[in-house]
N, C-alpha and C positions, 0 to 999 in steps of 0.2 A: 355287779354280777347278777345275772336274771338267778339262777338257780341257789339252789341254800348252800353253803358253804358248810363245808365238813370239817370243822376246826381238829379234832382230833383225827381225823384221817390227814387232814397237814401238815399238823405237827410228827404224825407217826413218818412221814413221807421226807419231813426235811430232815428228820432227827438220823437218818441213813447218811454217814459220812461222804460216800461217794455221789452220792445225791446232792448234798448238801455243798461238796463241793464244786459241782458242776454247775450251779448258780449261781456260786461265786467266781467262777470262772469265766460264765457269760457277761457277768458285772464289766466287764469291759468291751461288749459289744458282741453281734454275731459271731458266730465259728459251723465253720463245717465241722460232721459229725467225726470227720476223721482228725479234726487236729485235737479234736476234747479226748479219746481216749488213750493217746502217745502222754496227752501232757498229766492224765491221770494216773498213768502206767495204769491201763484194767484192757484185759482182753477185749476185741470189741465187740461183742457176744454180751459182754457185762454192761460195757458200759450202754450199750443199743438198748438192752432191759431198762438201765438205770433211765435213760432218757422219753422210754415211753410211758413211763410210770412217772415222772415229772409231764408231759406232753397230758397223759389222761387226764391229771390234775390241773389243767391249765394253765400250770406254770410256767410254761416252754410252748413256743408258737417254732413249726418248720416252715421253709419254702425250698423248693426244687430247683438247683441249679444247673442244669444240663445233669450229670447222673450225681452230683453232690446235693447232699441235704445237710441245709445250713439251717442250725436251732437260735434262737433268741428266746429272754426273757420275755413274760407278758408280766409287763411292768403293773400295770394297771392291774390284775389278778393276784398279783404278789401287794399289793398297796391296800387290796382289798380286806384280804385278809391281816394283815398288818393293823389297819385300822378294828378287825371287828376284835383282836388281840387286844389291843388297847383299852377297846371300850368295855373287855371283858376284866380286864386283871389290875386297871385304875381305876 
């Protein structure tokens, strides 16, 4: 990652259960934004919040699919900070 990584604004960002679990939800590959909030039960008002706030962080890349927006991990952003974890608290 070019820019400095905000360890403590990631941690404060995953440690949000609906966040947290929307990651693990992508863990299995893309989803339109409309299947993430049925399978989260969250309004999708909530869940739309929850996902730009993962997207600000880098975590969540979109692309446009005719009017669907399908989210994916940014695998590599999440590995990032993963590793700077490690190199902190081993």
């Amino acid at each position: 990652m070019k820019e400095k990584m905000n360890i403590k604004k990631y941690l404060t960002t995953i440690a949000e259960p609906n966040r947290l679990a929307i990651l693990q939800f992508l863990k299995g590959g893309e989803k339109c934004a409309c299947e993430i909030h049925p399978k989260l039960k969250l309004p999708q008002n909530l869940s739309s919040h929850h996902l730009k706030v993962l997207k600000d962080m880098k975590l969540l890349k979109s692309r446009r699919d005719g009017l669907k927006i399908i989210y994916s991990r940014d695998e590599d952003v999440i590995k990032s900070y993963q590793l700077v974890l490690t190199e902190t608290l081993i």
